[in-house]
mmCIF file of the C-alpha atoms, coordinates in Angstrom:
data_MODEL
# 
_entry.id   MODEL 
# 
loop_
_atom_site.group_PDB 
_atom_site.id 
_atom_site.type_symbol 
_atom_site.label_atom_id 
_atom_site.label_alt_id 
_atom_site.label_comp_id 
_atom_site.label_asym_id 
_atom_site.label_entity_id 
_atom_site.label_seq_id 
_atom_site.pdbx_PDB_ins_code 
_atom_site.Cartn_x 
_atom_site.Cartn_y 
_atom_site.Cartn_z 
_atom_site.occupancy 
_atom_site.B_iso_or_equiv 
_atom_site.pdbx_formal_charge 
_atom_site.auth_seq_id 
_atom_site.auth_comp_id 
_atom_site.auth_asym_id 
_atom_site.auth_atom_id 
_atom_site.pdbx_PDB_model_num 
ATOM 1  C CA . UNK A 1 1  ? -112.268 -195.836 100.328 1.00 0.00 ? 1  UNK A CA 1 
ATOM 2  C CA . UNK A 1 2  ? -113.758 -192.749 99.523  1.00 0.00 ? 2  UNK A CA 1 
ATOM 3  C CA . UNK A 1 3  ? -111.392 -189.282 100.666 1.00 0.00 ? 3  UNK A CA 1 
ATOM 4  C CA . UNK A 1 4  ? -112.932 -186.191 100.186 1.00 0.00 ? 4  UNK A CA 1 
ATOM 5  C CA . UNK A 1 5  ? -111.621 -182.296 101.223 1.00 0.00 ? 5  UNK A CA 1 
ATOM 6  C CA . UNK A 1 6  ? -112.033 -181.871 105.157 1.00 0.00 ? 6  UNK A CA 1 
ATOM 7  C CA . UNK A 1 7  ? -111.658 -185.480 105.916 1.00 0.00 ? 7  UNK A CA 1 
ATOM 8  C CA . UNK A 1 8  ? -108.546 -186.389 108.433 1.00 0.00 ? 8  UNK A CA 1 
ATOM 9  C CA . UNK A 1 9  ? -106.445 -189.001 107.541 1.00 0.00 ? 9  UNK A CA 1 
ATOM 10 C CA . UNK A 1 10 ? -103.638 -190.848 108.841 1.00 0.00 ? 10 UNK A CA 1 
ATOM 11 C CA . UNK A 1 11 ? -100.654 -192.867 106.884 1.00 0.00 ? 11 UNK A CA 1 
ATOM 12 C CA . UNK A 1 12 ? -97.342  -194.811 107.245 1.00 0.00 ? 12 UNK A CA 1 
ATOM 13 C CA . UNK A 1 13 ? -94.254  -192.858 105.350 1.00 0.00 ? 13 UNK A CA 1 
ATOM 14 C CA . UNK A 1 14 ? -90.792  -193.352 105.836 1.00 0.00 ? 14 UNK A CA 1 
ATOM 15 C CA . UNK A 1 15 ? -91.119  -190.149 108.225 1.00 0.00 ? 15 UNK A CA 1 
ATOM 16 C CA . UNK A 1 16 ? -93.277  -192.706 110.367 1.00 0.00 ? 16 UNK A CA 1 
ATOM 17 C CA . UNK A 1 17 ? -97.159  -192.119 110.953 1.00 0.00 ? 17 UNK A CA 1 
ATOM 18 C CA . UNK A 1 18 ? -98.201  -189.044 109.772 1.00 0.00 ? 18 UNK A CA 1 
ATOM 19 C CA . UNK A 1 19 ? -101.976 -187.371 110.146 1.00 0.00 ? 19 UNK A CA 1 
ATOM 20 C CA . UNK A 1 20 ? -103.353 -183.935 108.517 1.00 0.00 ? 20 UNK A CA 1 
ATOM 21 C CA . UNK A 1 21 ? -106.392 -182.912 106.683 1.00 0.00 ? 21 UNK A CA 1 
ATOM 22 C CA . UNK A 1 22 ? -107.125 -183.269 103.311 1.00 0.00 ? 22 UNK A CA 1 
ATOM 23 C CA . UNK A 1 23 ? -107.858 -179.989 101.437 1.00 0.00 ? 23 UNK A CA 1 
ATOM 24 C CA . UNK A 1 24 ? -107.548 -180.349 97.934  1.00 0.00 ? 24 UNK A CA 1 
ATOM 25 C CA . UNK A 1 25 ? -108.186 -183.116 95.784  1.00 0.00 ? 25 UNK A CA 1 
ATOM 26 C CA . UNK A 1 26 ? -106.900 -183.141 91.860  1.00 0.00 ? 26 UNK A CA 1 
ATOM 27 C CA . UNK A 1 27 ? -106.864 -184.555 88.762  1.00 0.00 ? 27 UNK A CA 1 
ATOM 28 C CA . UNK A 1 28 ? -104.253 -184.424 86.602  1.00 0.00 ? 28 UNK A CA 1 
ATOM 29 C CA . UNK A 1 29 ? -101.236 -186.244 84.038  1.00 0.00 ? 29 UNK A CA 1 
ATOM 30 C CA . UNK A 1 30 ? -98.857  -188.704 85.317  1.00 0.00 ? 30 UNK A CA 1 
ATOM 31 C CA . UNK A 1 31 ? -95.511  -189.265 83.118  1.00 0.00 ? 31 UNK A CA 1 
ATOM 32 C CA . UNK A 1 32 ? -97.335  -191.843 81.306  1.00 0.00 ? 32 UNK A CA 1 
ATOM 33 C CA . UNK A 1 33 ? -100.181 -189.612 80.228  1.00 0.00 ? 33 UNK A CA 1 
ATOM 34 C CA . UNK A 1 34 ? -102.847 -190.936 82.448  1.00 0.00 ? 34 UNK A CA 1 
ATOM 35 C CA . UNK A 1 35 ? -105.220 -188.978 84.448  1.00 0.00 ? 35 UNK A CA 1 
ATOM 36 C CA . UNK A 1 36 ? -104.111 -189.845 88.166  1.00 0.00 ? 36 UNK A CA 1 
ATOM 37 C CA . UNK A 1 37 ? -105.843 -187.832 91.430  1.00 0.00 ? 37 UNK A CA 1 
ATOM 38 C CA . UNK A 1 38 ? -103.796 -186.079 93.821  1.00 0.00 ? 38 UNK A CA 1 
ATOM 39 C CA . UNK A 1 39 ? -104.515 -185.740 97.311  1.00 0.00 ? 39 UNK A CA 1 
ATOM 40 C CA . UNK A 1 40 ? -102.829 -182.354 99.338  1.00 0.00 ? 40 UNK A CA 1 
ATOM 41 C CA . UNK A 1 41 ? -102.572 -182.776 102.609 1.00 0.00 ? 41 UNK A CA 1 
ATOM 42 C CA . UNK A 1 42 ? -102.435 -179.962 105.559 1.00 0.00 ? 42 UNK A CA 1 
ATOM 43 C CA . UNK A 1 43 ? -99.625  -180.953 108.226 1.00 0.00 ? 43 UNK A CA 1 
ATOM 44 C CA . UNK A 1 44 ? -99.698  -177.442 110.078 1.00 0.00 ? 44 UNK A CA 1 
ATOM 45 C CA . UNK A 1 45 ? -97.926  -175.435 108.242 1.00 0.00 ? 45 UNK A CA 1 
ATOM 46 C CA . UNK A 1 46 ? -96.440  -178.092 105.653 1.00 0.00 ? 46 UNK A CA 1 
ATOM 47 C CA . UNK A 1 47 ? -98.329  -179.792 103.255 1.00 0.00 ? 47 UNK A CA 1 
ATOM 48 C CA . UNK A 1 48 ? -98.013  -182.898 101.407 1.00 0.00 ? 48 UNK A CA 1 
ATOM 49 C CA . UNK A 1 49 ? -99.041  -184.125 98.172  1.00 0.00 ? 49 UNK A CA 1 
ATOM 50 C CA . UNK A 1 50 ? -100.119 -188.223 97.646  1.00 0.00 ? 50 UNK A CA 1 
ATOM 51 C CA . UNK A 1 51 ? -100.754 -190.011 94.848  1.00 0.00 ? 51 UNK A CA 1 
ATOM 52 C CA . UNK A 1 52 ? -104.341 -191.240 95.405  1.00 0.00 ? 52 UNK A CA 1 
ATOM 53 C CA . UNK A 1 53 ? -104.641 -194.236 93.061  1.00 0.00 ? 53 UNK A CA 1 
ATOM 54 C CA . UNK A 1 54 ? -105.563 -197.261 95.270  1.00 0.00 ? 54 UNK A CA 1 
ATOM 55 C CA . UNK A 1 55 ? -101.976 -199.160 94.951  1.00 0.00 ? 55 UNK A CA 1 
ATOM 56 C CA . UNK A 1 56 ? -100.486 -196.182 96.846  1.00 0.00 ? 56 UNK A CA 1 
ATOM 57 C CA . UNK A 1 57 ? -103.514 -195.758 99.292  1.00 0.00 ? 57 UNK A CA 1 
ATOM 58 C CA . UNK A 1 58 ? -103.297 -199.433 100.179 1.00 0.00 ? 58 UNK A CA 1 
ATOM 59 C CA . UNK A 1 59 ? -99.086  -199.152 100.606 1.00 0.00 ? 59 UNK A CA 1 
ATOM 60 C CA . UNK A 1 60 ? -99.653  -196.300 102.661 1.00 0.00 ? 60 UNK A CA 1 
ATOM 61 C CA . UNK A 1 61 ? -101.959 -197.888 105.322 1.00 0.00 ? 61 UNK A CA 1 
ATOM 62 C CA . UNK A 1 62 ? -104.116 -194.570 104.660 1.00 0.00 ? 62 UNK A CA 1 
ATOM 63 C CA . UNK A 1 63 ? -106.992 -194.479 106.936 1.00 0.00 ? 63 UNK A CA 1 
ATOM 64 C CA . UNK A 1 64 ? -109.690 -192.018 107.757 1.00 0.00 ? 64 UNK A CA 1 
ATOM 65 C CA . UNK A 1 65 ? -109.882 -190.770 111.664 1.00 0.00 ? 65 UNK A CA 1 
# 
């Protein structure tokens, strides 16, 4: 699946389903020194921050809306 800023997305968390809209998308380290993307997420005024490798988007049930 391809995510890119502005999109709206939906997912499953243990908070139940959430939606917002993506507005930064990142590159960076993980603890094991691999480059791993990082999706932030506008919930209003929170934000959240997923890890966007495909093992986490698929456990996630993330879908575009």
């Amino acid at each position: 699946m391809e995510l890119k800023v502005g999109d709206r997305i939906t997912w499953k968390s243990a908070a139940g389903q959430l939606a917002g809209i993506i507005y930064n998308i990142s590159l960076s380290n993980n603890a094991k020194h691999e480059i791993t993307a990082w999706i932030d997420i506008s919930l209003g005024k929170r934000g959240v921050r997923l890890c966007g490798n495909h093992g986490n988007l698929v456990m996630m049930q993330v879908e575009k809306i």
